[in-house]
N, C-alpha and C positions, 0 to 999 in steps of 0.2 A: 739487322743487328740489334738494334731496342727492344725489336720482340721480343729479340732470344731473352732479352736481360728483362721484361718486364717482372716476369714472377717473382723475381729477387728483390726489386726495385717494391713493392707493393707490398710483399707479403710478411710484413715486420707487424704491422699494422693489425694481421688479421687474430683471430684468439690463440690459434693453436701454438702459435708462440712466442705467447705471456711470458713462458717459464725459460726458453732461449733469450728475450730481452733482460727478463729480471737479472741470469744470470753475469750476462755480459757487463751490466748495471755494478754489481757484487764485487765482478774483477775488476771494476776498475778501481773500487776503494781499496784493492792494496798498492796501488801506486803512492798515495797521499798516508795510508799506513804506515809504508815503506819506513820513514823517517818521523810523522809526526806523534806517532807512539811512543816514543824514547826520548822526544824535545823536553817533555819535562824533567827526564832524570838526568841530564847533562852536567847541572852543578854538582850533585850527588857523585855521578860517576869522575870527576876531575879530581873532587875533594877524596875518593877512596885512593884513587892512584895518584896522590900527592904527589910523590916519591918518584914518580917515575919523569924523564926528561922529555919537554917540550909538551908538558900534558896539556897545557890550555891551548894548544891549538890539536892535538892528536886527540884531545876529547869533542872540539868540533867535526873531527873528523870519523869520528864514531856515527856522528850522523848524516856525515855528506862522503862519507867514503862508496858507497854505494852508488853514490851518482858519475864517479870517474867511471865505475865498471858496466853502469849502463853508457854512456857516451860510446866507452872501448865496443861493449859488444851487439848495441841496439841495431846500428848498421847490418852485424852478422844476422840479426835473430829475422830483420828485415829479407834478407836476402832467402834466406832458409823460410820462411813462411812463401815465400812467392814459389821457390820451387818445390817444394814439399810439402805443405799446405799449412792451414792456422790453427788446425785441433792439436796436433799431437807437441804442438812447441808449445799452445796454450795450456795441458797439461804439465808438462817437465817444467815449464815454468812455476806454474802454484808449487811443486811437490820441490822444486830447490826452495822456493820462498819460506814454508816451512820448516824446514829442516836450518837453513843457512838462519833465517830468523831465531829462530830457538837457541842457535847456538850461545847466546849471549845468558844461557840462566846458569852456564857452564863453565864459560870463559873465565879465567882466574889470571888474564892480565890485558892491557891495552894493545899488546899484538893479538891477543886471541878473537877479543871482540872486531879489529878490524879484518881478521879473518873472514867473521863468518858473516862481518858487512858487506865484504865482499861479495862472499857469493849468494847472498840476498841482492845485490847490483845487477846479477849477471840473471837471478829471475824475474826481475821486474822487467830488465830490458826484453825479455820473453814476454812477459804478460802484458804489458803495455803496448808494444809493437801490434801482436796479433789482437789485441779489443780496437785497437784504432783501425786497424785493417780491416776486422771482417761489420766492424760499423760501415766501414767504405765501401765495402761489398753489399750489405744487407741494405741500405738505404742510401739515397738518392736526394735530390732536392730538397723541397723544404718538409720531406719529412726526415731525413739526413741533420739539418740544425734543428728541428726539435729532439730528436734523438742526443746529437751534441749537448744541447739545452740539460735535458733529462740529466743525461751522463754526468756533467759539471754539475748540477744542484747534489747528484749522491755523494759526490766526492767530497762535497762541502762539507756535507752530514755525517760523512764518514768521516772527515776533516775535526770536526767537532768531538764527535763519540769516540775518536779514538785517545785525540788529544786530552781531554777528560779524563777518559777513562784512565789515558799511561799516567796524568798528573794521581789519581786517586792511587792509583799502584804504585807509582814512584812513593807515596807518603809512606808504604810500609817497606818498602824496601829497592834499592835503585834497579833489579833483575830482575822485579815485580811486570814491566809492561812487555819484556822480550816475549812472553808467556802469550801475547797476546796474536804474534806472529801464526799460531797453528792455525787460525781460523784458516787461513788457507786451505790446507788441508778439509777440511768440510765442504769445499766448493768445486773439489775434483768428480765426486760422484754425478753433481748436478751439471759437470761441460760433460761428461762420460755420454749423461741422458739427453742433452738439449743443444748445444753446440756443433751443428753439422757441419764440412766441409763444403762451401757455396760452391756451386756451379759454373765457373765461373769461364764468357768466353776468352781461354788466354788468345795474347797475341791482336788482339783490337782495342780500340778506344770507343769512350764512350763520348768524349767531348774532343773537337776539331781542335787539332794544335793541343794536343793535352802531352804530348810531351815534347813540345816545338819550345824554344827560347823564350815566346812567351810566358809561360805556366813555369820554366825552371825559374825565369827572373822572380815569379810570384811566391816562389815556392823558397827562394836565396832569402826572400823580407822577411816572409814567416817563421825561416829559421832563426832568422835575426830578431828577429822579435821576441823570440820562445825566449833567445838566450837575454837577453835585458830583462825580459820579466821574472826571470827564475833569477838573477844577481839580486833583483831589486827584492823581488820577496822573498828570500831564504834570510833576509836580514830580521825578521822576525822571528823564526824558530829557532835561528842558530844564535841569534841578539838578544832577544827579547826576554829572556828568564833571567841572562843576566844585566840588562838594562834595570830590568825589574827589584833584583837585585839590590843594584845601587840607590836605587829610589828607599830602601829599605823595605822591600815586598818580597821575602825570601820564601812563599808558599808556593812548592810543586803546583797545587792543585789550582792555585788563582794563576800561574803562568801558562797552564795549559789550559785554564777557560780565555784566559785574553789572546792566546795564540788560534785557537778554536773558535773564537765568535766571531775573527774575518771568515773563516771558511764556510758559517752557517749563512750570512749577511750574503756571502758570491752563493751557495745555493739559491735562497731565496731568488737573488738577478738571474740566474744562470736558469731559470724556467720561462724567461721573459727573454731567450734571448735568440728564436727564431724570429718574432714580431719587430725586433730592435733591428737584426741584421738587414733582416727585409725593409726597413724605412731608411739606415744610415752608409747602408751598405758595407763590405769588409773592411773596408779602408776608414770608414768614419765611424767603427762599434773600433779599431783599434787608438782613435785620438780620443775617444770621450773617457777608455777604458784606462789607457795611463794617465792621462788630464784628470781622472780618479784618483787613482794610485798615486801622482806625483803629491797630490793636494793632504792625502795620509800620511803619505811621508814625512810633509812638511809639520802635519799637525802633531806628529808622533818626533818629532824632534822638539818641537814647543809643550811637548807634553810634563807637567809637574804632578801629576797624582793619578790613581789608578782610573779616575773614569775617564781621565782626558786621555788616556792608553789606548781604552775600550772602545773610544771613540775614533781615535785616527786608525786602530783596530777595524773598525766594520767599515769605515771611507776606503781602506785597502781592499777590503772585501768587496765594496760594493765594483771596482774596477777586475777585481780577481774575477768575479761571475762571468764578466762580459769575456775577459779574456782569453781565458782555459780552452771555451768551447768554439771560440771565435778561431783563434790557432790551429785547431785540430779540423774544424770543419772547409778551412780555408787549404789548410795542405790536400786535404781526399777528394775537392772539388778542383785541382789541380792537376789532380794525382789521374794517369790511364788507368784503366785495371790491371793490368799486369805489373804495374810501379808501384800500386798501395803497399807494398810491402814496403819495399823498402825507402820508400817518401815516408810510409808512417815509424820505419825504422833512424830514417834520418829527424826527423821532427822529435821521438825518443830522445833521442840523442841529444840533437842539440836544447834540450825543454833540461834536463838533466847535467850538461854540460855547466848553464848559469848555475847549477842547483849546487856543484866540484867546486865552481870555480868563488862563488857567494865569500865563504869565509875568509879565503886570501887577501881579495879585494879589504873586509871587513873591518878584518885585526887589526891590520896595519893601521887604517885609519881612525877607528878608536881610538888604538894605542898612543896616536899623535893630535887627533881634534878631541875626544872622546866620544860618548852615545848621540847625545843632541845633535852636531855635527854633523855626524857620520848621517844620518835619517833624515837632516836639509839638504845636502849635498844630493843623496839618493833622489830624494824630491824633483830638485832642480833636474838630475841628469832625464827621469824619465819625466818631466814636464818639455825638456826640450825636445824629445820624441813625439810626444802627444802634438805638440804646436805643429811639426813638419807633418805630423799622419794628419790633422784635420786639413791643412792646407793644401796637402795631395787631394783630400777628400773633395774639397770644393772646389778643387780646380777639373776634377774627374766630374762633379755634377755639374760644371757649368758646362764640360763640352757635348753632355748627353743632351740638351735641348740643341744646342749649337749644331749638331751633327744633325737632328730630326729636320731640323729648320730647313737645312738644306738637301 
């Protein structure tokens, strides 16, 4: 049975396909596109449909409405790559992503734009599902978290250059970054040439008990995890411009480098982050990674002026690197081969799920402690995570000698 799998397992690694990893690399910065493209024009687009009722929250929902329709349909897209395979859904995916993306330079009201956020939801949960999947197929062990590693540093960068770039386009006009959605379209040609359907043996496993109680219990954490992290962090792109805001920092373009330099800061981590898993193990890159994060939050609730922003900014980031690729590589090592789809459909889901549910949590509590508050509170909740994940951590390394011993 490994034999069969070794060529798959190994040959990521080898030249001939440079241009299949790059591209897979590519797809995955439109998931972090998806929504960080458009975070800077948020106050823009609230203040043009003034007029219209309940806009300050249906204008956050211009950028998290996309994450209800991956929740809805990341499951399906999961289920349909396992029986149908991960090219032909990884294309229809890019080719809705632009089209449904674009629609917003058209949209001439608050239902139209959440239309066609819509069905930008319903391609990411395609194109996200199938890159995590056939990462789960192509690669194995620890070339599988440097691969994760890899993946998470692009998204960082892509994280950056997008957010940037939407802040520089927002300055001329708020319909200026949806423009930015077609790249998709440019990356159809290159799954067309380099994306093959893996070989894959259905119906075995690769790992004993890989779809026994144990691995579901593994695989229920990581979901739970995805969802705390994606609450905790969407409290910056959907907060943060107008935190900034009240600070009196009302420039697009300075809200979208301080929302973008956590995502350059988790690159940077997120290439360090096979060496990390391998010394702390899964359980202990998740308590150091929110025991990060929690410490950002806190600093970004005491924060009084833009570098002390930028600074609890890249302390989030530095937790975001470990995290992204830690969650994904922890579901596929989990996950049988015949389940990656739809493990990596459910892990979609619920990563995206925090992402829907972020601003509800949010508003509310602004509206009642206000900014600072809301981002100690935040702090606290995932410091209290971090503390239970390191102490599962060290209580899982002490029984590893404990068991040799005997």
């Amino acid at each position: 049975m490994n034999a069969q799998l070794r060529p798959i397992d190994t040959a990521p690694a080898r030249q001939p396909h440079r241009g299949r990893n790059i591209t897979l690399l590519l797809a995955a910065t439109l998931t972090i596109m998806s929504g960080a493209t458009i975070a800077p024009s948020l106050p823009a687009i609230e203040a043009h449909f003034a007029g219209s009722d309940n806009v300050e929250i249906l204008t956050r929902l211009v950028l998290t409405l996309p994450a209800l329709f991956i929740v809805i349909c990341a499951p399906f897209a999961g289920g349909l790559a396992d029986r149908f395979g991960r090219r032909p859904l990884l294309m229809a995916g890019a080719l809705l992503y632009g089209i449904g993306g674009m629609s917003g330079l058209l949209a001439d009201s608050l239902a139209g734009l959440l239309i066609g956020r819509a069905a930008l939801g319903i391609a990411v949960a395609g194109v996200m599902t199938t890159v995590t999947a056939l990462v789960g197929d192509y690669f194995t062990g620890p070339a599988r978290d440097r691969f994760m590693g890899l993946q998470a540093a692009f998204v960082g960068i892509g994280g950056l250059v997008f957010l940037t770039g939407g802040g520089l386009l927002a300055e001329l006009h708020w319909r200026a970054p949806f423009a930015v959605y077609g790249l998709s379209l440019l990356l159809i040609p290159a799954m067309l040439a380099f994306i093959k359907e893996p070989n894959l043996a259905r119906g075995t496993t690769v790992l004993a008990g890989a779809v026994g109680t144990t691995a579901w219990l593994a695989i229920a954490a990581v979901y739970f995890a995805s969802v705390l992290n994606s609450v905790a962090y969407y409290l910056i792109p959907t907060q943060l411009p107008f935190y900034l805001n009240a600070m009196g920092i009302g420039s697009p373009t300075l809200a979208g480098f301080a929302i973008g330099l956590g995502n350059v800061v988790s690159a940077g981590v997120s290439l360090f982050y096979a060496p990390l898993r391998a010394r702390l193990g899964v359980t202990g890159v998740f308590g150091l990674a929110f025991g990060l994060m929690a410490t950002g939050y806190a600093l970004l609730g005491l924060a009084g002026s833009l570098p002390a922003v930028l600074t609890a900014a890249s302390v989030v980031g530095l937790g975001l690197g470990m995290m992204m690729p830690n969650i994904a590589a922890a579901a596929m090592t989990a996950a049988a081969p015949e389940m990656r789809g739809r493990v990596a459909g459910g892990m979609t889901a619920s990563v995206f799920a925090g992402h829907f549910i972020s601003p509800f949590v949010s508003q509310p509590m602004i509206a009642t402690f206000g900014f600072e508050q809301t981002y100690l509170y935040a702090g606290a909740a995932v410091g209290a995570v971090a503390i239970i994940a390191a102490g599962i951590a060290v209580f899982q390394a002490a029984r590893v000698p404990a068991a040799v011993s005997h």
